[in-house]
N, C-alpha and C positions, 0 to 999 in steps of 0.2 A: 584746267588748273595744273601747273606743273608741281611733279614730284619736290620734295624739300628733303636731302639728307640732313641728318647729324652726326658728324666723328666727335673721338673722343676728345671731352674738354669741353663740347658745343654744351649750350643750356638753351632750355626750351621754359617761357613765361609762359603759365598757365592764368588767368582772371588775376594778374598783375600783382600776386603776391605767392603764388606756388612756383619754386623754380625745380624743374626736372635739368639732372646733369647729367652726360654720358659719362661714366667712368670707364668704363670699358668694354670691348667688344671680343667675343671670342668663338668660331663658327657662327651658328644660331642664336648665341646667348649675349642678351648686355645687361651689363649691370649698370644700373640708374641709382641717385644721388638725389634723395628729395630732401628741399628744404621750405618747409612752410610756417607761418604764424601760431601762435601756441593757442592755445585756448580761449576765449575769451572768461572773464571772471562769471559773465551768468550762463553760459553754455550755448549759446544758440544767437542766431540771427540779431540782429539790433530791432526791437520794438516789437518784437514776439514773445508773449507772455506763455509761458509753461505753466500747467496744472500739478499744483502737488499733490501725488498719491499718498493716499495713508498709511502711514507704517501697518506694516501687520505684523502679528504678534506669535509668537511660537506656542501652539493649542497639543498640552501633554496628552498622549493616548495610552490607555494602557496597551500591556502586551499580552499576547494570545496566552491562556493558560496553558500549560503542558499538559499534556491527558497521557 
């Protein structure tokens, strides 16, 4: 399988809605450009239902006496 460069400007599609961008190159270091889709409204995959956990409740302690 042959090598694939990217310079700066190239965009790299990740599962066709993640795009990585080179912004720049410098020795060792690049800095990348991501742009992805926001959130969906119920947080997670389509047709995967999520368990609500129960609120918990803040349980007052007292504090150690002074001796």
């Amino acid at each position: 399988m042959p090598d694939h460069v990217l310079v700066v400007g190239d965009t790299l599609v990740v599962a066709a809605a993640i795009r990585l961008t080179v912004l720049a190159v410098k020795e060792d270091r690049v800095l990348l450009g991501v742009s992805a889709p926001g959130p969906s409204g119920r947080g997670g995959p389509p047709g995967v239902r999520r368990k609500r956990r129960p609120r918990r409740t803040a349980t007052p302690t007292p504090l150690p006496s002074e001796n």
